[in-house]
N, CA, C and O atoms as a DFTB+ gen file, in Angstrom:
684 C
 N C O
     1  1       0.840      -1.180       0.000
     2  2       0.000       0.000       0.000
     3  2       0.885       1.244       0.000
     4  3       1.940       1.292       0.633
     5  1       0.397       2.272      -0.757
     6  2       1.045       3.316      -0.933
     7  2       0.720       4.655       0.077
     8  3      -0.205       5.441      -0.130
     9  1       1.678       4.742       1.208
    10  2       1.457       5.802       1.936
    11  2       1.768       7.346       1.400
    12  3       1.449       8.432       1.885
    13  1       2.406       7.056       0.384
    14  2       2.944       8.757       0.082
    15  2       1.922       9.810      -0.106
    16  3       0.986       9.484      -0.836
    17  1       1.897      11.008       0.399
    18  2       0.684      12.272       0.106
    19  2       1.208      12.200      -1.214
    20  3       2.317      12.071      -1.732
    21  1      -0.004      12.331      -1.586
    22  2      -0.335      12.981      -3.830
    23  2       0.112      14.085      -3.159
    24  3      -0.078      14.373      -1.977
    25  1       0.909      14.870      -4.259
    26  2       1.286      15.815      -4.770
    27  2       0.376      16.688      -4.981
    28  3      -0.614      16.390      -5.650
    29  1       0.571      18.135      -4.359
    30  2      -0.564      19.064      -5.028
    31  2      -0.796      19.641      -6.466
    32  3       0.353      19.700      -6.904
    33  1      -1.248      19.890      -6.996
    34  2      -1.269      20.392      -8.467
    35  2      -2.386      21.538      -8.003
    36  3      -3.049      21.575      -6.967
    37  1      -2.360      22.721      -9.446
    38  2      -2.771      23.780      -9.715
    39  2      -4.517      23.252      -9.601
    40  3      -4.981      22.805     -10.649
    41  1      -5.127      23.283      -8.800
    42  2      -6.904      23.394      -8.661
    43  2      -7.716      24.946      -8.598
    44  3      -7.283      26.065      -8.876
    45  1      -8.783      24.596      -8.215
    46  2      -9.457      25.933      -7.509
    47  2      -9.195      26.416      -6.063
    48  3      -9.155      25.497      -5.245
    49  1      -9.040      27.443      -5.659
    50  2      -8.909      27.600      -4.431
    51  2      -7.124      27.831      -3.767
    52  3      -6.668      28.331      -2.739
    53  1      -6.530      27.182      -4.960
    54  2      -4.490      27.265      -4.303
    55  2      -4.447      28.202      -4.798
    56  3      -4.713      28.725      -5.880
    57  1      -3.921      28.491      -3.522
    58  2      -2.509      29.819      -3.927
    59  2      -1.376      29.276      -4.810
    60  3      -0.619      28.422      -4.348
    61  1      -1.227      29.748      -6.096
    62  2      -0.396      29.610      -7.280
    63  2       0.880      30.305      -7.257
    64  3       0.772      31.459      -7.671
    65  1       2.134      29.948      -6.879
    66  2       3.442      30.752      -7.302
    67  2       4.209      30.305      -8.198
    68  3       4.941      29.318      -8.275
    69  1       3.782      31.727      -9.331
    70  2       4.392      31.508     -10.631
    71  2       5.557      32.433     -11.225
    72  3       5.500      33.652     -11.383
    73  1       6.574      31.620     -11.505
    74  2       7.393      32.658     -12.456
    75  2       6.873      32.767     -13.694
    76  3       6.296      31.775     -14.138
    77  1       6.941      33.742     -14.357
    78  2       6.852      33.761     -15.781
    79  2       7.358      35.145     -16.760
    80  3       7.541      36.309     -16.407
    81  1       7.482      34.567     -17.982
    82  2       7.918      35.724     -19.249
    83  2       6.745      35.783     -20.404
    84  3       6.265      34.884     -21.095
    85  1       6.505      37.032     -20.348
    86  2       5.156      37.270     -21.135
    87  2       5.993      38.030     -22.048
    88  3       6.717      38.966     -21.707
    89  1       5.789      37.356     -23.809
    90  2       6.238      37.873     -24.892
    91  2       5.112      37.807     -25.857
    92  3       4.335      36.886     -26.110
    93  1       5.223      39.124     -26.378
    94  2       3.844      39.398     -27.701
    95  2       4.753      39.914     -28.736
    96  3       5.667      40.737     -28.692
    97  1       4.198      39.129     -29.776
    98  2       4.975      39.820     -31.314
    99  2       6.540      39.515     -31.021
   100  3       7.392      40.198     -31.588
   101  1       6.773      38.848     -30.446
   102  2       8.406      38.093     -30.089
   103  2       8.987      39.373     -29.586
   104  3      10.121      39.686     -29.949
   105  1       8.313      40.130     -28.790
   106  2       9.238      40.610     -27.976
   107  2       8.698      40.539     -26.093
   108  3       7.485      40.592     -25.892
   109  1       9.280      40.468     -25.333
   110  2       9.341      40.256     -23.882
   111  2       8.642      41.357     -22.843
   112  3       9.400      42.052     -22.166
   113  1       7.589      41.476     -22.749
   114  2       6.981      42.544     -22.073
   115  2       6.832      42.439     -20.524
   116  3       6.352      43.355     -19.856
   117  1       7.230      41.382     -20.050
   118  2       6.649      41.610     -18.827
   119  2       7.105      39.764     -18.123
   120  3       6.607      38.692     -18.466
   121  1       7.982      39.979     -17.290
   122  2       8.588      38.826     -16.490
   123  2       8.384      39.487     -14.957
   124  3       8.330      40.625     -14.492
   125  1       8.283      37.770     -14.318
   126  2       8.531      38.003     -12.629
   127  2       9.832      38.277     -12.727
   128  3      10.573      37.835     -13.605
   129  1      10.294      39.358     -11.410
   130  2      11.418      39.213     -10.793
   131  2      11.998      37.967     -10.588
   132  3      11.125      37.146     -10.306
   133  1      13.415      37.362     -10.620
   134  2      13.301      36.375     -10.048
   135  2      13.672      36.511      -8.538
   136  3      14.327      37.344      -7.913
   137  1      12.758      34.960      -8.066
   138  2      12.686      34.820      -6.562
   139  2      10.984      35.495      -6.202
   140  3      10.304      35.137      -5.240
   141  1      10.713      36.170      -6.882
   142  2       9.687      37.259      -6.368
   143  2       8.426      36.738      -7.345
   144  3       7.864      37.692      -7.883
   145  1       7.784      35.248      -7.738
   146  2       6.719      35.198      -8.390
   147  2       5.971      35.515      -8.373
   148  3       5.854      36.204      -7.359
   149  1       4.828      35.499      -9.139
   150  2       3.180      36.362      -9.138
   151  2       2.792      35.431      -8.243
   152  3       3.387      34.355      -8.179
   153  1       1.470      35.807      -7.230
   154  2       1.108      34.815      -6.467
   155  2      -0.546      35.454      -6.383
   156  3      -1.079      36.500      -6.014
   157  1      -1.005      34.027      -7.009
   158  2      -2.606      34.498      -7.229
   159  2      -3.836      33.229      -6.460
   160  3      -3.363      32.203      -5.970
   161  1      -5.153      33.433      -6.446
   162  2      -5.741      32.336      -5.787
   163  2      -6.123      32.161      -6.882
   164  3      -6.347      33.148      -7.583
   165  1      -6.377      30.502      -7.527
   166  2      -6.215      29.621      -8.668
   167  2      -8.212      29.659      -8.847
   168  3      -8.938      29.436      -7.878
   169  1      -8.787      30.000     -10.338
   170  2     -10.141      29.729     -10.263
   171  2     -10.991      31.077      -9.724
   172  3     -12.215      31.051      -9.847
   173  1     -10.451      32.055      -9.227
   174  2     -11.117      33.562      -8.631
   175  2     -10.870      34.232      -9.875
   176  3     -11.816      35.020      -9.879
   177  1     -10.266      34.439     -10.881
   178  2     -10.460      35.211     -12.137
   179  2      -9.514      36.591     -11.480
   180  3      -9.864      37.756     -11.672
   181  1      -8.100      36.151     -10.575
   182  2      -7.300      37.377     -10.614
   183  2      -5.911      37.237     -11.537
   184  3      -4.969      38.025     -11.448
   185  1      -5.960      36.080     -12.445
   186  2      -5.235      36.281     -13.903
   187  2      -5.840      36.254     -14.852
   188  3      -7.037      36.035     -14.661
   189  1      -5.478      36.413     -16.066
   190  2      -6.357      36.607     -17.224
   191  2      -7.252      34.841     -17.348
   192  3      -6.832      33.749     -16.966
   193  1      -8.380      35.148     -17.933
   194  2      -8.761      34.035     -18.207
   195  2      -8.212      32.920     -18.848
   196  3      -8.247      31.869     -18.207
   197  1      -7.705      32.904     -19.983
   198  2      -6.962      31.877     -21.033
   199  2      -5.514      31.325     -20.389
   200  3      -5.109      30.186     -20.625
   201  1      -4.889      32.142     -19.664
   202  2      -3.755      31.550     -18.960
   203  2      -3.631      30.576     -18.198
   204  3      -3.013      29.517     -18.309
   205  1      -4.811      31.380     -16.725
   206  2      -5.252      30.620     -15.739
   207  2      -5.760      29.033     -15.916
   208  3      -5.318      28.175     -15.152
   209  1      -6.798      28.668     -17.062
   210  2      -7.580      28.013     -17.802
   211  2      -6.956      26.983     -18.159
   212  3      -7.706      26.014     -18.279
   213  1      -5.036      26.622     -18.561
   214  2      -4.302      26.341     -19.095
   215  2      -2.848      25.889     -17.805
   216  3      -1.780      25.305     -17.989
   217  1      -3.458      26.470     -16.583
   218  2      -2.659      26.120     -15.577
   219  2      -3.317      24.657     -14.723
   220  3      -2.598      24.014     -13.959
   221  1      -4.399      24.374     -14.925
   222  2      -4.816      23.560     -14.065
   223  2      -4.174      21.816     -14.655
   224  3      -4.053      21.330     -15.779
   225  1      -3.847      21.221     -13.082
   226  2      -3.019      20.048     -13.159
   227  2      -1.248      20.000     -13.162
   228  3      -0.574      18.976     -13.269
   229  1      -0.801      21.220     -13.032
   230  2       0.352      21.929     -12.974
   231  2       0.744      21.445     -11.617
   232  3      -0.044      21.415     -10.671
   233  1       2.266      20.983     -11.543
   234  2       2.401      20.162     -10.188
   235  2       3.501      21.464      -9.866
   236  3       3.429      22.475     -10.566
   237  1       4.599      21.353      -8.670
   238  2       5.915      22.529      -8.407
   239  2       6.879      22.020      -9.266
   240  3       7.424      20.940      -9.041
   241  1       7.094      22.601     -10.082
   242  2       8.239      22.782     -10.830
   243  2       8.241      22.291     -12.415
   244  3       9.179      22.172     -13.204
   245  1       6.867      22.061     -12.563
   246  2       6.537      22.216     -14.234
   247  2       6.691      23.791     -14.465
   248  3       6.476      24.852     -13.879
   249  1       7.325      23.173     -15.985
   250  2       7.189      24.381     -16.533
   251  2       6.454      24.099     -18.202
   252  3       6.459      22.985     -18.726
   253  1       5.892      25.264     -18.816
   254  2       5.822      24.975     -20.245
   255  2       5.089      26.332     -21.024
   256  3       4.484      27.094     -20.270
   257  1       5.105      26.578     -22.082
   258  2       4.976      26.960     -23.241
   259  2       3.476      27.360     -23.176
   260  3       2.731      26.380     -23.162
   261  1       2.834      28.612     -23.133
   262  2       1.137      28.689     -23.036
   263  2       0.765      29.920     -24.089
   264  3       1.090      31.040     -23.695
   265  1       0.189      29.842     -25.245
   266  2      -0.441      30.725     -25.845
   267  2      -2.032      31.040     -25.577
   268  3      -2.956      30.227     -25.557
   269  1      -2.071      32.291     -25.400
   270  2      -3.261      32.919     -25.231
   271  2      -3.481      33.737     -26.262
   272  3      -2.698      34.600     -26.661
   273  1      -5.051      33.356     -26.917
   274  2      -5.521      33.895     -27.969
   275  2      -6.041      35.315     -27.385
   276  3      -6.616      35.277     -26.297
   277  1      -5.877      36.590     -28.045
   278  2      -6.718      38.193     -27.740
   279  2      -8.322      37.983     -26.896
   280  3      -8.989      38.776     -26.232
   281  1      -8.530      36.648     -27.251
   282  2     -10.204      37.154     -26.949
   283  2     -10.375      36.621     -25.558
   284  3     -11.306      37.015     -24.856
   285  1      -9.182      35.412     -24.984
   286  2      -9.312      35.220     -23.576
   287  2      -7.949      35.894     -22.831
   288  3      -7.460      35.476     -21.782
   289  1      -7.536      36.848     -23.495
   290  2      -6.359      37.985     -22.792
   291  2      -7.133      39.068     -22.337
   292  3      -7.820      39.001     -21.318
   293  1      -7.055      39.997     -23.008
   294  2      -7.417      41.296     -22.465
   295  2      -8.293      41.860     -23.967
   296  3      -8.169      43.021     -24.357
   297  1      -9.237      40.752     -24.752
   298  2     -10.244      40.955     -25.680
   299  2      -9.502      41.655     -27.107
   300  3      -8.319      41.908     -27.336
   301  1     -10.319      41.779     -27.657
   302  2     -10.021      42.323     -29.317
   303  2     -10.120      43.627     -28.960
   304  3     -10.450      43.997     -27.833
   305  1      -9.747      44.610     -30.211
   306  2      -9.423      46.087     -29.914
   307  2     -11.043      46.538     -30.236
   308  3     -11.714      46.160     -31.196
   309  1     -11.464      47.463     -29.135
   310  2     -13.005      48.260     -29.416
   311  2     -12.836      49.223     -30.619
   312  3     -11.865      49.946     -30.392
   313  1     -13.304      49.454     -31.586
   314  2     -13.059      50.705     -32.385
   315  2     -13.899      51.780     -31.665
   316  3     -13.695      52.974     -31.887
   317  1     -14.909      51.327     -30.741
   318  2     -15.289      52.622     -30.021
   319  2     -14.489      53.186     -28.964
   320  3     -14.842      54.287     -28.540
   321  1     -13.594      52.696     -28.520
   322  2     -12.701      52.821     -27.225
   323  2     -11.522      54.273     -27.553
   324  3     -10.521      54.530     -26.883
   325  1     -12.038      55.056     -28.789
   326  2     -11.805      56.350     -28.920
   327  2     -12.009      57.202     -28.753
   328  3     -13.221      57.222     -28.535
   329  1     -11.540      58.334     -28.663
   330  2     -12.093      59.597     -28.308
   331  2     -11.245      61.264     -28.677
   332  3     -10.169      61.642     -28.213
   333  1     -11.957      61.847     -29.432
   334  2     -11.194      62.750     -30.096
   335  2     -11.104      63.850     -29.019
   336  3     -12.044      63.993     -28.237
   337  1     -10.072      64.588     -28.953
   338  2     -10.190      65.773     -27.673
   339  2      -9.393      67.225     -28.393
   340  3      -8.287      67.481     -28.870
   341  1     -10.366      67.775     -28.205
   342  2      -9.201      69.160     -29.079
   343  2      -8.270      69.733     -28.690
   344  3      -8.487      69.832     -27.483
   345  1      -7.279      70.228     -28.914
   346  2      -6.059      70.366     -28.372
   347  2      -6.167      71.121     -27.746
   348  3      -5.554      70.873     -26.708
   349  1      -6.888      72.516     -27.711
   350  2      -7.125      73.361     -26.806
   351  2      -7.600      72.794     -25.260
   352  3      -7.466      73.382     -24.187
   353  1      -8.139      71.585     -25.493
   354  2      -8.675      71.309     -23.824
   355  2      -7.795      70.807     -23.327
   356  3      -7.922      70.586     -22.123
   357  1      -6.370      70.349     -24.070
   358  2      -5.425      69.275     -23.720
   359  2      -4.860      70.610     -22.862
   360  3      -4.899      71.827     -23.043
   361  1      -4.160      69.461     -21.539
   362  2      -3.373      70.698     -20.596
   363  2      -2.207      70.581     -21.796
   364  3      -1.985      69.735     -22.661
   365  1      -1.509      71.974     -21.384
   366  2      -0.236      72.134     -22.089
   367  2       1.262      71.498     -21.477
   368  3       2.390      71.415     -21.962
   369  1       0.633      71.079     -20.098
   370  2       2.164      69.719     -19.772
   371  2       2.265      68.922     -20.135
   372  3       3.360      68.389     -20.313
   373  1       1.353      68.515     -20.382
   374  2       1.263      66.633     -20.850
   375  2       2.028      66.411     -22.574
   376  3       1.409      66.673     -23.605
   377  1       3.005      66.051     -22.550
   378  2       3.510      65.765     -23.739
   379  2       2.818      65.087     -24.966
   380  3       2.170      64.089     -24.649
   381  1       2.811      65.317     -25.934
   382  2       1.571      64.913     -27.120
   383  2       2.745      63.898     -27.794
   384  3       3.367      64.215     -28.808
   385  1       2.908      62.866     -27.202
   386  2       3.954      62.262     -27.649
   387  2       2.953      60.562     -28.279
   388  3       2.134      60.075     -27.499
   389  1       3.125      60.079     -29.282
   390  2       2.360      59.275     -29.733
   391  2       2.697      58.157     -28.621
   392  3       3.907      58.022     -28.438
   393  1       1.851      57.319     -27.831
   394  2       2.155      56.245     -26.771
   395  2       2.417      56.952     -25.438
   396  3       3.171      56.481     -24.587
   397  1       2.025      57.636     -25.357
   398  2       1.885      58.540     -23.734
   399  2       1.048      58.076     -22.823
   400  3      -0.080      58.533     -23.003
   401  1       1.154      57.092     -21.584
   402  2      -0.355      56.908     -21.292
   403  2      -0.608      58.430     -20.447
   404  3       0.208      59.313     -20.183
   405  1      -1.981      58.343     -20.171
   406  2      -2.533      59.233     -19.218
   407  2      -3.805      58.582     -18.581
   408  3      -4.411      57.737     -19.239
   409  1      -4.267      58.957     -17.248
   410  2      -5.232      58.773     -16.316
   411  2      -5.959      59.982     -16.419
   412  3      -5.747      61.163     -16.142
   413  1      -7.234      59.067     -17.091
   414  2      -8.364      60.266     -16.728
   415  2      -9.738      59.951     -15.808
   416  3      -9.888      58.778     -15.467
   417  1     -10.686      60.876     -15.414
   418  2     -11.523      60.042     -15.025
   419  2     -13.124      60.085     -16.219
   420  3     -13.451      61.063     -16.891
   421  1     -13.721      59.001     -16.178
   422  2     -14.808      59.176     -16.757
   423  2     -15.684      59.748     -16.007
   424  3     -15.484      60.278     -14.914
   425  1     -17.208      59.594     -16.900
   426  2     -18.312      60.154     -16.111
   427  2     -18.526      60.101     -15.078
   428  3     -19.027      61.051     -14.476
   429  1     -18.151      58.719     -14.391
   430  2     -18.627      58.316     -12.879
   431  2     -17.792      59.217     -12.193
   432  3     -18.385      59.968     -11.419
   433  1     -16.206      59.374     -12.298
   434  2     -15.303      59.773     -11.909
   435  2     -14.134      58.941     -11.362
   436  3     -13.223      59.328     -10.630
   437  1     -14.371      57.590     -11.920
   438  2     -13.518      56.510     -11.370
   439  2     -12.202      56.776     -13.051
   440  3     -12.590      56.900     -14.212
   441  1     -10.607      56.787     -12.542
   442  2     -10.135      56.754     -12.988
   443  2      -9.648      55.804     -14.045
   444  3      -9.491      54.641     -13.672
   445  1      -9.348      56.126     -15.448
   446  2      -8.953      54.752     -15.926
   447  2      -7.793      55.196     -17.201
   448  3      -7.763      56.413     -17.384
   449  1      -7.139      54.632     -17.818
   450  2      -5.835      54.656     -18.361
   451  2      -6.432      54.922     -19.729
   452  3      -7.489      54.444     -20.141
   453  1      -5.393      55.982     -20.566
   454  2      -5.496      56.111     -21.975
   455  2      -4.608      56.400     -22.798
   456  3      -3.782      57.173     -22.314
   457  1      -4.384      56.066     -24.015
   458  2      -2.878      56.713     -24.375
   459  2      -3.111      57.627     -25.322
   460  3      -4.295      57.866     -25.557
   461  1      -2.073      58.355     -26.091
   462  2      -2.101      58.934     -27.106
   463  2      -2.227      57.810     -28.143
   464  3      -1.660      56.723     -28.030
   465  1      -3.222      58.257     -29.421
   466  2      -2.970      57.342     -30.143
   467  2      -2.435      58.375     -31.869
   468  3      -1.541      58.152     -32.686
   469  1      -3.112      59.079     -31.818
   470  2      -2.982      60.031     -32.838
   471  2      -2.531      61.648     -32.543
   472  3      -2.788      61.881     -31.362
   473  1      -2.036      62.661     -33.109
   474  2      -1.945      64.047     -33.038
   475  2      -2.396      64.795     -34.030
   476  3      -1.807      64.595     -35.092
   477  1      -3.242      65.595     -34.051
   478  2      -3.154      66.430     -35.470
   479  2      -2.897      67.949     -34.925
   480  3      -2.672      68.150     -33.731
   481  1      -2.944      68.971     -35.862
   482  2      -3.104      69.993     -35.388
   483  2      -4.080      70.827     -34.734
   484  3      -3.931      71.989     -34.356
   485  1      -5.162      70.044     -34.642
   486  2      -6.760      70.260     -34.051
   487  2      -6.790      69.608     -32.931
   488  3      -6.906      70.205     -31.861
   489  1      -6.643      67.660     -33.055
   490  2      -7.130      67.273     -31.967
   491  2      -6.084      66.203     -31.418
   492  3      -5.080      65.940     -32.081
   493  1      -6.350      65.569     -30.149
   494  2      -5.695      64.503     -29.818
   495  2      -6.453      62.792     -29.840
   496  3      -7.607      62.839     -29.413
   497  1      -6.178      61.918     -30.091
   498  2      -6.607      61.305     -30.031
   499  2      -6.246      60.060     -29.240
   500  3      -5.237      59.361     -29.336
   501  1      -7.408      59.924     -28.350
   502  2      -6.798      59.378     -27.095
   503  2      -7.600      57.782     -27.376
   504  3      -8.715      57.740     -27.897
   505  1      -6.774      56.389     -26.907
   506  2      -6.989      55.102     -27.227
   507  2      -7.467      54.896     -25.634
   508  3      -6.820      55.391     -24.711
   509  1      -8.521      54.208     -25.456
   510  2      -9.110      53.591     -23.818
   511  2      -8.615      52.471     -23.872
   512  3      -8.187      52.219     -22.745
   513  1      -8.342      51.270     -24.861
   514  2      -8.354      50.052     -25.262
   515  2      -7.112      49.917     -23.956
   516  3      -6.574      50.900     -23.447
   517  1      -6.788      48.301     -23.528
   518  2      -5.783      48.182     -22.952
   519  2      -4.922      47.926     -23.827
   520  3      -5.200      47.186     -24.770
   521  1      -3.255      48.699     -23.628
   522  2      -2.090      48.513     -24.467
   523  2      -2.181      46.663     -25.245
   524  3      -1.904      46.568     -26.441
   525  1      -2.514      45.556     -24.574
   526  2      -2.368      44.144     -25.064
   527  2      -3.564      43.687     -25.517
   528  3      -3.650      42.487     -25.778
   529  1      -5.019      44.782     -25.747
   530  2      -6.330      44.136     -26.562
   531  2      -5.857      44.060     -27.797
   532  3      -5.431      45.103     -28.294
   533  1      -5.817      42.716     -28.641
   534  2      -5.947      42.524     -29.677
   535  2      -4.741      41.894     -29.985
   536  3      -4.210      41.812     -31.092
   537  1      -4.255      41.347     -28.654
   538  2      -2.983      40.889     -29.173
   539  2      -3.092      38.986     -28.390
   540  3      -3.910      38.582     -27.564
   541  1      -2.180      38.365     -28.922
   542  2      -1.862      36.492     -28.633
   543  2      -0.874      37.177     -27.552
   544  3      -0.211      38.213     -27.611
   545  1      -1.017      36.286     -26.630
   546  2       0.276      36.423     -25.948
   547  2       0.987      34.674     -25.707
   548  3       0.592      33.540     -25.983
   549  1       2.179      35.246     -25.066
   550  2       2.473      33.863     -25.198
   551  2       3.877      33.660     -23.638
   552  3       4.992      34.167     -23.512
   553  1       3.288      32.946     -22.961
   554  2       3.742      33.092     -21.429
   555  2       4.867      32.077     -21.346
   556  3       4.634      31.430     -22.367
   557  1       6.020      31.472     -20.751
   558  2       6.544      30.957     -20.597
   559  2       6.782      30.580     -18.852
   560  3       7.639      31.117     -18.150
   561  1       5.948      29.695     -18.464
   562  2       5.522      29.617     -17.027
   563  2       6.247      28.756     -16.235
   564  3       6.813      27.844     -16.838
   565  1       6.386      28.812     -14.971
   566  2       7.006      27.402     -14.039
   567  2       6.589      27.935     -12.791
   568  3       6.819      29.072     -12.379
   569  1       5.849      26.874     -12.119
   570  2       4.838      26.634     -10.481
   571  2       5.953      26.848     -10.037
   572  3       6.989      26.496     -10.601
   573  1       5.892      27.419      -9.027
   574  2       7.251      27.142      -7.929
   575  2       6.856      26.933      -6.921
   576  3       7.667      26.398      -6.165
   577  1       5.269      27.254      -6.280
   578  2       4.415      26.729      -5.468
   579  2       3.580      26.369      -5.257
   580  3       2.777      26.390      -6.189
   581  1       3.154      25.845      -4.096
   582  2       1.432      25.490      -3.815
   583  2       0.943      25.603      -2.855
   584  3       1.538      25.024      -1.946
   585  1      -0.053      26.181      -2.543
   586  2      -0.744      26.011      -1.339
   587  2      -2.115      25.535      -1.486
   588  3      -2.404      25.136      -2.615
   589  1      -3.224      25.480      -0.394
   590  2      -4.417      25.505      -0.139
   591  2      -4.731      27.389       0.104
   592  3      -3.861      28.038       0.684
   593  1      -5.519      27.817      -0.202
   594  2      -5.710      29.293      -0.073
   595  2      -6.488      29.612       1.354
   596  3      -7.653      29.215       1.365
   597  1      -5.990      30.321       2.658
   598  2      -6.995      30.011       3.656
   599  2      -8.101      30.903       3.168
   600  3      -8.154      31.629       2.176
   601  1      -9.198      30.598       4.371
   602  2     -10.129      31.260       4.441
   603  2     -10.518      32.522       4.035
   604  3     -11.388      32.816       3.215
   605  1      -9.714      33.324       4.757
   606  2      -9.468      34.806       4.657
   607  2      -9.146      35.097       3.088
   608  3      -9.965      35.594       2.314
   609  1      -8.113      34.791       2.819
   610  2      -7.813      34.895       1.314
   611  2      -8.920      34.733       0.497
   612  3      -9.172      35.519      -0.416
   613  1      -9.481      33.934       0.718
   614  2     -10.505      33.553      -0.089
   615  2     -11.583      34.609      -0.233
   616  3     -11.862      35.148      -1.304
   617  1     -12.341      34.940       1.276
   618  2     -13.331      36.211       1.769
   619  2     -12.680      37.346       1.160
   620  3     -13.486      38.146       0.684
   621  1     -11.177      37.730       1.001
   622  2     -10.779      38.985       0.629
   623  2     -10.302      39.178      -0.642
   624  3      -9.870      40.234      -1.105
   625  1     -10.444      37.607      -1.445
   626  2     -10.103      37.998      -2.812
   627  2      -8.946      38.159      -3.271
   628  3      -8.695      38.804      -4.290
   629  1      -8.039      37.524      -2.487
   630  2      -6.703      37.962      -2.960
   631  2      -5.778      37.559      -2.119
   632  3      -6.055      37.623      -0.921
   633  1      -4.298      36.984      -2.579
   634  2      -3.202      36.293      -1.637
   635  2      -2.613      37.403      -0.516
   636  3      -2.008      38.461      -0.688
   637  1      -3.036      36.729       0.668
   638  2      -1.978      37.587       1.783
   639  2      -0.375      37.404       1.616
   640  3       0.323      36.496       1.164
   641  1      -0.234      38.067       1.912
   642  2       1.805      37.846       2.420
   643  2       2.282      37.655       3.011
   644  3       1.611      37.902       4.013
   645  1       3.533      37.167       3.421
   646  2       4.277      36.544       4.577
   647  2       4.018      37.522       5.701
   648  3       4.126      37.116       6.858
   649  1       3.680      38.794       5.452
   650  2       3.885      39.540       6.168
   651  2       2.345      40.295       7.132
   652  3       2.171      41.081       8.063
   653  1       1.501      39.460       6.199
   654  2      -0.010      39.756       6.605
   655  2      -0.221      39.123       7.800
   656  3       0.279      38.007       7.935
   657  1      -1.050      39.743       8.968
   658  2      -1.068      39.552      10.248
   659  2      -2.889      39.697      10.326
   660  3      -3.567      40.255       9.464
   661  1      -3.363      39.114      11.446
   662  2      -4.608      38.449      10.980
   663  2      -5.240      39.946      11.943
   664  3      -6.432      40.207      11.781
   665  1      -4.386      40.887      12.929
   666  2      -4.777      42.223      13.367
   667  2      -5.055      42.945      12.279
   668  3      -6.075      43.625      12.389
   669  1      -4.290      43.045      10.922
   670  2      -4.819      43.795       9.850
   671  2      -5.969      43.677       9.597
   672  3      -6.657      44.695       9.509
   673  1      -6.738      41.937       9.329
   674  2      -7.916      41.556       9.075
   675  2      -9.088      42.672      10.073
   676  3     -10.094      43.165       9.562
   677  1      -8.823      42.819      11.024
   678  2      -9.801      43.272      12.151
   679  2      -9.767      44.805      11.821
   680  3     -10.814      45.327      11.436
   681  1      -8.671      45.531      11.943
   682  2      -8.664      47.197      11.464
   683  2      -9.548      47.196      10.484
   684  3      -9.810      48.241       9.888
């Protein structure tokens, strides 16, 4: 009879520690530090969908190769997600530099990210889209951990840290 504990693998509910290198259009946009992985609760929808989706059964120390199509990344590009602004309303600090982001707020007044996408001599034209809608990405991943996610984590949506103390919970 076999006493050994099974091995944990990537489910719902673990805390996931992942290294990884996120490259679009073969170039490298975005890696963990190393030592310092992303650390997310597995199945809560706090990585992109198509990634996450593609992690499950992942034991510590697999690694492999994951393409994500635009429409389970960060979606296809809106052609409405534009907005023309005349230059006169533009403040005169903000550099009109094509790929500038800026924070504005909408109607509600909740802030959200935009870049330059165009300049003319009239207007600016500002992109809402996120910089990676409409793009494959393609991750190069390895577990480096596992947990069970406690309770708390779970109620708050998100991985505590070595450093999280359960007095924070109560403040």
């Amino acid at each position: 009879m076999d006493t050994k504990t099974p091995s944990l693998v990537v489910a719902d509910d673990m805390v996931v520690s992942l290294e990884y290198k996120l490259t679009v259009d073969d170039e490298e946009v975005d890696y963990s530090e190393e030592g310092e992985p992303l650390e997310f609760i597995q199945g809560h929808a706090e990585i992109i969908h198509g990634l996450e989706n593609q992690l499950y059964g992942m034991a510590i120390g697999d690694s492999k190769q994951i393409d994500v199509k635009s429409d389970e990344a960060y979606g296809k590009l809106d052609p409405t997600a534009y907005m023309d602004v005349h230059r006169k309303e533009f403040p005169a600090e903000i550099p009109l530099d094509i790929g500038t982001v800026l924070q504005v707020k909408d109607t509600d007044g909740d802030v959200i990210n935009a870049q330059i996408n165009q300049v003319t001599s009239e207007s600016i034209q500002l992109n809402f889209n996120h910089p990676l809608a409409g793009k494959d990405l393609q991750f190069q991943v390895t577990v480096t951990d596992l947990r069970l996610a406690t309770s708390e984590e779970i109620e708050h949506g998100h991985v505590h840290g070595d450093d999280y103390e359960e007095e924070e919970a109560v403040n």
